[in-house]
N, CA, C and O atoms as CSV, one atom per row, in Angstrom:
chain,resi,resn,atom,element,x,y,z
A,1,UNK,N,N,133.379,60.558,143.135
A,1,UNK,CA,C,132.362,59.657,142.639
A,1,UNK,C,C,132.475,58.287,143.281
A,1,UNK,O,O,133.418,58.106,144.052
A,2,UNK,N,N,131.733,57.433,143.079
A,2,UNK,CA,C,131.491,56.156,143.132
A,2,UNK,C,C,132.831,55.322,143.136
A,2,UNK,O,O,133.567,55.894,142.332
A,3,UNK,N,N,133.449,54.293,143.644
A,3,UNK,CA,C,134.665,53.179,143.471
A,3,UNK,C,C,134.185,52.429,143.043
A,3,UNK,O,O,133.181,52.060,143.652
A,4,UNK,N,N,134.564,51.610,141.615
A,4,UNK,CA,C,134.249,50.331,141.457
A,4,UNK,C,C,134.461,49.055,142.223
A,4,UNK,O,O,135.384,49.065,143.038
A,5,UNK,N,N,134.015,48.366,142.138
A,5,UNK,CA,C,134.159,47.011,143.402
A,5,UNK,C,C,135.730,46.659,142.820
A,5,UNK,O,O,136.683,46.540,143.591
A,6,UNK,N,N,135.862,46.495,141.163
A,6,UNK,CA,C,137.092,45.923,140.608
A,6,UNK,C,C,138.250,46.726,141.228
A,6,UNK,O,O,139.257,46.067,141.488
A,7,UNK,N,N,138.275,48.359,141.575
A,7,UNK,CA,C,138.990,49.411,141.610
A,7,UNK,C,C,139.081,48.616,143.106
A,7,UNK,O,O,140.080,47.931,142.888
A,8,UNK,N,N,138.840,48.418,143.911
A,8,UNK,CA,C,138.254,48.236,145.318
A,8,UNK,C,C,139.845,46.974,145.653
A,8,UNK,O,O,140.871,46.904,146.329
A,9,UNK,N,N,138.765,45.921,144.242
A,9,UNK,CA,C,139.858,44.863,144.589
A,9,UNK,C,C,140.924,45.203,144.453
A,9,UNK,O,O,141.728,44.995,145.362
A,10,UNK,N,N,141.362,45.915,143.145
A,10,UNK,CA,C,142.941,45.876,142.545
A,10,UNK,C,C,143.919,46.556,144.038
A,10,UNK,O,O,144.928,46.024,144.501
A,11,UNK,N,N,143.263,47.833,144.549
A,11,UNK,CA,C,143.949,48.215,145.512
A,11,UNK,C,C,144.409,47.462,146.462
A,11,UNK,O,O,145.597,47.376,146.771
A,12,UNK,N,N,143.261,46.729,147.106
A,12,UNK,CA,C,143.982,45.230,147.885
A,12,UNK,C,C,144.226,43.995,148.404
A,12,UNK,O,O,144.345,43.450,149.502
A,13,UNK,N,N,144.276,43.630,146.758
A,13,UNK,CA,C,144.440,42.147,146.445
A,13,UNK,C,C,145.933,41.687,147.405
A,13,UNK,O,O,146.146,40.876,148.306
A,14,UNK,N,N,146.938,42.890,146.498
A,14,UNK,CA,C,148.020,42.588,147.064
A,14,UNK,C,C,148.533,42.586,148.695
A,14,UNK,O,O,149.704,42.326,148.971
A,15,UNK,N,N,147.385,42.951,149.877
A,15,UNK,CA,C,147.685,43.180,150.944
A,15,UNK,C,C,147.057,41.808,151.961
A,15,UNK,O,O,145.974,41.260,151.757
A,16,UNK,N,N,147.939,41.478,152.967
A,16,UNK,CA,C,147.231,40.444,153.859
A,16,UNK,C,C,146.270,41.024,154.658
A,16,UNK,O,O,146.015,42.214,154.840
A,17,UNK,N,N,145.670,39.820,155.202
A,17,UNK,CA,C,144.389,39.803,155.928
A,17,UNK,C,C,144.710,40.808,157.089
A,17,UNK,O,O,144.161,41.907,157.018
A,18,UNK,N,N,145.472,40.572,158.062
A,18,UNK,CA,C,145.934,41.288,159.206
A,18,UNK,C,C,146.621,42.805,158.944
A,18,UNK,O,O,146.581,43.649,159.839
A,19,UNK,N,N,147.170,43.044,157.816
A,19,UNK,CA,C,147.696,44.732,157.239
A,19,UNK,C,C,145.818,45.346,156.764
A,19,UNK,O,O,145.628,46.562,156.760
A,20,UNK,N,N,144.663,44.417,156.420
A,20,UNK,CA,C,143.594,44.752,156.167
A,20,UNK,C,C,142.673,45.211,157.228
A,20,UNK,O,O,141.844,46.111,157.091
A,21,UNK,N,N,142.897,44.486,158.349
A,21,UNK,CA,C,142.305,44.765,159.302
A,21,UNK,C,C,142.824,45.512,160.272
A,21,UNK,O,O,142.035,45.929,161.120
A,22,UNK,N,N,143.911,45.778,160.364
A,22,UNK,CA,C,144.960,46.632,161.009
A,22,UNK,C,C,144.541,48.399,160.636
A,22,UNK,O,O,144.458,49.303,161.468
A,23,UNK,N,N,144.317,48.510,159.076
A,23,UNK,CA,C,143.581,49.322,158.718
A,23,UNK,C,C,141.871,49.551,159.270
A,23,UNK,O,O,141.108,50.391,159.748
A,24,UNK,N,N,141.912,48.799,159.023
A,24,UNK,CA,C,140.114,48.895,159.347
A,24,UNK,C,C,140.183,49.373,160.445
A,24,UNK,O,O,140.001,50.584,160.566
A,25,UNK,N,N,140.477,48.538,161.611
A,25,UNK,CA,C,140.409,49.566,163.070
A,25,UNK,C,C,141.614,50.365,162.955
A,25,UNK,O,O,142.396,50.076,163.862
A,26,UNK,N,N,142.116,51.391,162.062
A,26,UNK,CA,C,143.075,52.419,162.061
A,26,UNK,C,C,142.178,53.375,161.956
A,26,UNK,O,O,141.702,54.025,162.886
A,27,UNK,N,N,141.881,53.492,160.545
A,27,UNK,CA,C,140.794,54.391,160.195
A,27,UNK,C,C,139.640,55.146,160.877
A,27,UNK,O,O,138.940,54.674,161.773
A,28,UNK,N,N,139.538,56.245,160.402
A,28,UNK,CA,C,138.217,56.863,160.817
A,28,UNK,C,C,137.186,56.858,159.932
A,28,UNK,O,O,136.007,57.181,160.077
A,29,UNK,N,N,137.877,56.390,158.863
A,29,UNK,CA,C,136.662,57.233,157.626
A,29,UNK,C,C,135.571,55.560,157.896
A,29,UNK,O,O,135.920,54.388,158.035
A,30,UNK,N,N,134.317,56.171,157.871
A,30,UNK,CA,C,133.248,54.663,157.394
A,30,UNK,C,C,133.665,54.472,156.080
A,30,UNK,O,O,134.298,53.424,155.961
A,31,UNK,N,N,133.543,55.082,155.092
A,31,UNK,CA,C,133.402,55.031,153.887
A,31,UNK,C,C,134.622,53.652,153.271
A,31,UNK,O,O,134.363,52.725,152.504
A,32,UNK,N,N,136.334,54.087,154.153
A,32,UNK,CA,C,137.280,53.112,153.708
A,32,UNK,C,C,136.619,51.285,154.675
A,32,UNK,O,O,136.546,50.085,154.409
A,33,UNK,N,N,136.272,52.313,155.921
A,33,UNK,CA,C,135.971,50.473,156.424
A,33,UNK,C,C,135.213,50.172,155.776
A,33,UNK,O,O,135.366,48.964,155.957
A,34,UNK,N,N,134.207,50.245,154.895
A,34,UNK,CA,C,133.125,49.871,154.341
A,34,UNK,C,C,133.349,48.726,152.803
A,34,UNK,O,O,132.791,47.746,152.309
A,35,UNK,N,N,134.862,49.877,152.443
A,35,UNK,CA,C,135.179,49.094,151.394
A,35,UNK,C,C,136.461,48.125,151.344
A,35,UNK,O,O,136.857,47.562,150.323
A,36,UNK,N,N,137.120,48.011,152.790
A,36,UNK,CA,C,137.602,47.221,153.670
A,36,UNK,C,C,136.516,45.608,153.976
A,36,UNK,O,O,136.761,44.404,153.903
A,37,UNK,N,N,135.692,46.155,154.212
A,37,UNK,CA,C,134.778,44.876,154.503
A,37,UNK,C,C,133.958,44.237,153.500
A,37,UNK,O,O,133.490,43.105,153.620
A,38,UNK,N,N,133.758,45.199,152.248
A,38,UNK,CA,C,133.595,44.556,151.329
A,38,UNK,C,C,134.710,43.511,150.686
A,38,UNK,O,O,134.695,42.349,150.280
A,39,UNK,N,N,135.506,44.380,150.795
A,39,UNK,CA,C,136.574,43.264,149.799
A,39,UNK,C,C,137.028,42.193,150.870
A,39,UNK,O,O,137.562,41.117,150.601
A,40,UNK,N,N,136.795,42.564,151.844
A,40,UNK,CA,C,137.144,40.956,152.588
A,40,UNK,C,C,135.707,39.810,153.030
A,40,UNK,O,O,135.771,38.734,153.625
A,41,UNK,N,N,134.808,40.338,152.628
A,41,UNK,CA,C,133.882,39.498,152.973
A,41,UNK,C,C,133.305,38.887,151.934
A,41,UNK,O,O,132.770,37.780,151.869
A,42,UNK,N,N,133.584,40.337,150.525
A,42,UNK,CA,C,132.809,39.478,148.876
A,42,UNK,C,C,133.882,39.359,148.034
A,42,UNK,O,O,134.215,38.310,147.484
A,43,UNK,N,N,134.503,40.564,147.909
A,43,UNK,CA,C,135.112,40.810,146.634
A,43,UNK,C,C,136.485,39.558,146.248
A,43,UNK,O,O,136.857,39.008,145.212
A,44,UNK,N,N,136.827,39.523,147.365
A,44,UNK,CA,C,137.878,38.948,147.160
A,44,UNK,C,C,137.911,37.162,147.055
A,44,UNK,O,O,138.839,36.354,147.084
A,45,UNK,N,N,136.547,37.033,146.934
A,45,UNK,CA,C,135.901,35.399,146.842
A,45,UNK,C,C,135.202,35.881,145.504
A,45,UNK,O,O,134.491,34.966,145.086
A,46,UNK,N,N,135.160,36.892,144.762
A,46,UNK,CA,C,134.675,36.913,143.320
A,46,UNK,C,C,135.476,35.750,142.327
A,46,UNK,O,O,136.673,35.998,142.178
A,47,UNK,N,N,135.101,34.837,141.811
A,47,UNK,CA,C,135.720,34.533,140.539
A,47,UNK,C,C,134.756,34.124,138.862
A,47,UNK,O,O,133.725,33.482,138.659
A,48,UNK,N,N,135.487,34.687,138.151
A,48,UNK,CA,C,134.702,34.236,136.912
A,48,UNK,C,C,134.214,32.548,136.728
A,48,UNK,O,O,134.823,31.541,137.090
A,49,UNK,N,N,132.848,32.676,136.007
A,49,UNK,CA,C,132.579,31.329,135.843
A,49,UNK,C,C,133.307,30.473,134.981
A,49,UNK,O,O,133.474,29.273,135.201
A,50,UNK,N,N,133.636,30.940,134.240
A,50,UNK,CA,C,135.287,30.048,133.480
A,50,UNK,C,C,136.333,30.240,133.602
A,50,UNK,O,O,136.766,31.281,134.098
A,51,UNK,N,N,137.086,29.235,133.158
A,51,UNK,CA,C,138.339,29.045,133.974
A,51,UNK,C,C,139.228,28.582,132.727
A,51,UNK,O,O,138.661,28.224,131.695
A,52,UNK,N,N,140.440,28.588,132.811
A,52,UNK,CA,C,141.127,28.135,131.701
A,52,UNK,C,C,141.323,26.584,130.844
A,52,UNK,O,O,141.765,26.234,129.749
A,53,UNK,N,N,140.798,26.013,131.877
A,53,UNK,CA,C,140.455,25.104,130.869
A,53,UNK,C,C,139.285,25.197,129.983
A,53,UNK,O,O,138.974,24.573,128.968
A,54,UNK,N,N,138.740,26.114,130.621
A,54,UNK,CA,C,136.569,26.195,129.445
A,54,UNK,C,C,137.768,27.007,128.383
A,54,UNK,O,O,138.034,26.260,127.441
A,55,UNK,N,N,138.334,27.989,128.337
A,55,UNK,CA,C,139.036,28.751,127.583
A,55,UNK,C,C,139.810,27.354,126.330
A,55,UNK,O,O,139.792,27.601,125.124
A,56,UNK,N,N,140.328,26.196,126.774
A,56,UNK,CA,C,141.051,25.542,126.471
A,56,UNK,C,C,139.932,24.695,125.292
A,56,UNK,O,O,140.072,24.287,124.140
A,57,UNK,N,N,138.778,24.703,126.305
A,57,UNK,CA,C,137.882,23.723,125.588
A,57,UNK,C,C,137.516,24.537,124.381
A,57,UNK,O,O,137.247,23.872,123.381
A,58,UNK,N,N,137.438,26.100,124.252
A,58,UNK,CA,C,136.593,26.853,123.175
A,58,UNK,C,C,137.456,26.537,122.254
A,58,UNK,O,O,137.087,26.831,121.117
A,59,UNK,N,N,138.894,25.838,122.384
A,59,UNK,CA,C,139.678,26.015,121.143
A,59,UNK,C,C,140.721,26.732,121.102
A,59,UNK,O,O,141.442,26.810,120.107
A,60,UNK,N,N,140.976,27.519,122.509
A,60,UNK,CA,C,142.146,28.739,122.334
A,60,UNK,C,C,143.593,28.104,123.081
A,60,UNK,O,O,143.824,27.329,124.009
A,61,UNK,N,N,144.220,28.724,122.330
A,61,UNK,CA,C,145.791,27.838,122.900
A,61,UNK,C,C,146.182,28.667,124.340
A,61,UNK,O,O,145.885,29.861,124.342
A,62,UNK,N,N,146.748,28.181,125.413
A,62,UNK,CA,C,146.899,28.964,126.909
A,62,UNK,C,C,148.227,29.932,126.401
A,62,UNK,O,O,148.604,29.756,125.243
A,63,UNK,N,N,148.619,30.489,126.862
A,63,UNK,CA,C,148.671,31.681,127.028
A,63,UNK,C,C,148.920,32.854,128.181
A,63,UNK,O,O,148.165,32.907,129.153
A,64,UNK,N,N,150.084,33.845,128.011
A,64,UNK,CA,C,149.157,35.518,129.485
A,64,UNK,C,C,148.038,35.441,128.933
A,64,UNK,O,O,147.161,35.215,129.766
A,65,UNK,N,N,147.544,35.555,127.563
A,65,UNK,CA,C,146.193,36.300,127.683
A,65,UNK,C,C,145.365,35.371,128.518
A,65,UNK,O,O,145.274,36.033,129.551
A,66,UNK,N,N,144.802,34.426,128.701
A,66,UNK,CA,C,143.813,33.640,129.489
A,66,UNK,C,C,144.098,34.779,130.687
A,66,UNK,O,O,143.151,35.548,130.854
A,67,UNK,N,N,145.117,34.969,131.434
A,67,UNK,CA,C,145.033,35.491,132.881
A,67,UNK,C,C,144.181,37.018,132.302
A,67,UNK,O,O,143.185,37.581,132.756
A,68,UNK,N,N,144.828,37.264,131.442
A,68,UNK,CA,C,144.377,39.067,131.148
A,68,UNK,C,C,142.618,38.640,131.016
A,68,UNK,O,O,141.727,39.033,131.769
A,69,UNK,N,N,142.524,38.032,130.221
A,69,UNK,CA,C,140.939,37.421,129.837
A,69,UNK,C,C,140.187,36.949,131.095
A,69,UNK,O,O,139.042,37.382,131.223
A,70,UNK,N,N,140.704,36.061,132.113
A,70,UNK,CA,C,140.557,36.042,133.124
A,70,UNK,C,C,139.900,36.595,134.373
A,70,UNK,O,O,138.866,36.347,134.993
A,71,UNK,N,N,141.112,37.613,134.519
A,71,UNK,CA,C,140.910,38.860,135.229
A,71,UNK,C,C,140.229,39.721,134.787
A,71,UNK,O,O,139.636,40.147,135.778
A,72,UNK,N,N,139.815,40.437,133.698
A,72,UNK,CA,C,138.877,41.022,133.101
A,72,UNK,C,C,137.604,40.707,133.256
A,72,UNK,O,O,136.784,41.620,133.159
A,73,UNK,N,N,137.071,39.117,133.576
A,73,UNK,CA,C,136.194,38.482,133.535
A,73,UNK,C,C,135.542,38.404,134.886
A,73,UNK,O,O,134.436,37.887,135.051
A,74,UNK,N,N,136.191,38.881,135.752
A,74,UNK,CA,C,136.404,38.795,137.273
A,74,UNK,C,C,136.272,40.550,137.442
A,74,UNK,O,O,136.058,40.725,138.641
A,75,UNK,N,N,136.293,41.238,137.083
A,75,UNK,CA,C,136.329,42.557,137.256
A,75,UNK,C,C,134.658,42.872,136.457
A,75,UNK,O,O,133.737,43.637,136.744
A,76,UNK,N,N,134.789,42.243,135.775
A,76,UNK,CA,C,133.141,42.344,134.896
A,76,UNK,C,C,132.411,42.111,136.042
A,76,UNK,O,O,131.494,42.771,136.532
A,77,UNK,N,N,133.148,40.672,136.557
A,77,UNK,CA,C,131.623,40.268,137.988
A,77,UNK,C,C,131.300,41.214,138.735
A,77,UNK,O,O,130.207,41.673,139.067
A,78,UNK,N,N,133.227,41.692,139.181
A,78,UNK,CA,C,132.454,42.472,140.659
A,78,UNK,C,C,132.000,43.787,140.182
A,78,UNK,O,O,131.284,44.246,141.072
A,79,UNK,N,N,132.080,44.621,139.185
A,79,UNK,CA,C,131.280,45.463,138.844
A,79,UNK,C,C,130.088,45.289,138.496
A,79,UNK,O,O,129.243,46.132,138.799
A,80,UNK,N,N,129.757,44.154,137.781
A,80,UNK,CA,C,128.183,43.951,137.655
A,80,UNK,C,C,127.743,43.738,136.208
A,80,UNK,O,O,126.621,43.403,135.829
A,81,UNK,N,N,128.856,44.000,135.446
A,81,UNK,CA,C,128.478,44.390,133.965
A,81,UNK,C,C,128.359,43.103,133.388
A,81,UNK,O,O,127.921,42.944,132.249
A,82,UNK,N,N,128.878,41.805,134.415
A,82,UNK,CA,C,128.663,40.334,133.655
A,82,UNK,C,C,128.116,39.523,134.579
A,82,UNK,O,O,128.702,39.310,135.640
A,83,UNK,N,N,126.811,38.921,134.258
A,83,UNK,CA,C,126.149,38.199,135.365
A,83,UNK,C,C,126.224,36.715,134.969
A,83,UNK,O,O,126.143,35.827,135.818
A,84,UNK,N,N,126.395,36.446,133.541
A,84,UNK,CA,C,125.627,35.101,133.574
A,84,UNK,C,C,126.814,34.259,132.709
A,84,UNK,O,O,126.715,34.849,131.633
A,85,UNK,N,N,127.602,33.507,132.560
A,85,UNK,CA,C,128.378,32.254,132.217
A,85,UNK,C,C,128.129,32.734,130.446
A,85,UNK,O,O,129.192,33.045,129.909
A,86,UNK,N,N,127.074,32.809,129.668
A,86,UNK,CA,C,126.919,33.356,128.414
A,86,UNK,C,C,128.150,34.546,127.849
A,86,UNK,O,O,129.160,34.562,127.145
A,87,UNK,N,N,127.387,35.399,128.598
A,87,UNK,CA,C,128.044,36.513,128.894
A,87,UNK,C,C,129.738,36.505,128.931
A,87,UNK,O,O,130.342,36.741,127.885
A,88,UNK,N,N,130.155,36.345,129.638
A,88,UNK,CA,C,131.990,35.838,130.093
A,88,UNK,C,C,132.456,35.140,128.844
A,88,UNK,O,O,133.457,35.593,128.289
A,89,UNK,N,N,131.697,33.835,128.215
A,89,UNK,CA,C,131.659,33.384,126.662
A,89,UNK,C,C,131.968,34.368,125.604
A,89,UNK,O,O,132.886,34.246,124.793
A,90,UNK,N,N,131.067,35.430,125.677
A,90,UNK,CA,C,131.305,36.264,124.552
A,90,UNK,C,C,132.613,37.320,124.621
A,90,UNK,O,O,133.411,37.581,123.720
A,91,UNK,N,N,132.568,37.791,125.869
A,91,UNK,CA,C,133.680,38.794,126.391
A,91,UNK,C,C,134.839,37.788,125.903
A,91,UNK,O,O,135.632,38.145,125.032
A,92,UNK,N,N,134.904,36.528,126.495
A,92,UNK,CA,C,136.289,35.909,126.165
A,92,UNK,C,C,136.848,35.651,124.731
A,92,UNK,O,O,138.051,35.645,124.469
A,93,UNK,N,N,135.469,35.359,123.498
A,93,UNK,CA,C,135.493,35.201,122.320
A,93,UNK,C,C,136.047,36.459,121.875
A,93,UNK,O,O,136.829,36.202,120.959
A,94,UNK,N,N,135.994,37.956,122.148
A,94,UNK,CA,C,136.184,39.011,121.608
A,94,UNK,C,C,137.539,39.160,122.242
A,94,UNK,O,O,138.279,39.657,121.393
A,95,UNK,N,N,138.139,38.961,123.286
A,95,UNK,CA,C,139.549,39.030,123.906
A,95,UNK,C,C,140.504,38.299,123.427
A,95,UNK,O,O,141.710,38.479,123.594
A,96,UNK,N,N,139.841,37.230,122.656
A,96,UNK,CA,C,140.985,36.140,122.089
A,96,UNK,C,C,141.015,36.003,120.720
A,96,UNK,O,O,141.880,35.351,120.135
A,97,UNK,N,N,140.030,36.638,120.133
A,97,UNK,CA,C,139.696,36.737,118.311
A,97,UNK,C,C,141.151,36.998,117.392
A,97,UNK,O,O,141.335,36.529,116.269
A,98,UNK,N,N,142.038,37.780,118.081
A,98,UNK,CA,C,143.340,38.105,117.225
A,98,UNK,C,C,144.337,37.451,117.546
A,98,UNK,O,O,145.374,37.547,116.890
A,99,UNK,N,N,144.222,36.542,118.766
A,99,UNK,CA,C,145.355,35.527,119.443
A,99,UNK,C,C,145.513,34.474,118.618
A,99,UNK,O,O,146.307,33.578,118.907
């Protein structure tokens, strides 16, 4: 099936630019360069529209969770399921409700 863009990133966030492209012209498959060049041209310039201080401003004490909340918020983008600054608001209100 389908890769999520988030699935895309997590695989290689952790890798440098040059082990990325080293791959890219390794490969045969289009399909990996494809998602090679995505994550180096979009994915990996994704970030959520708030940031831990907006988190700070709603009232919530810092925290791992902000990063978990964070990153979640950033995985919403590059999948698509969160477009608009509202949105990321509410996701973050429901991630931090028991903190």
């Amino acid at each position: 099936g389908d890769v999520r863009a988030s699935e895309v990133y997590h695989l290689l966030e952790s890798y440098s630019g040059p082990a990325i492209l080293v791959t890219w012209v390794a490969t045969d498959s289009p399909g990996v360069r494809e998602h090679l060049s995505r994550y180096w041209q979009v994915y990996r310039h994704v970030k959520p529209a708030l940031t831990g201080e907006d988190l700070k401003g709603m009232g919530y004490s810092p925290g791992p969770i902000f990063g978990r909340v964070l990153n979640a918020l950033r995985d919403a983008r590059l999948d698509g399921t969160i477009t608009i600054r509202q949105q990321e608001e509410e996701v973050a209100r429901e991630m931090l409700q028991g903190e």
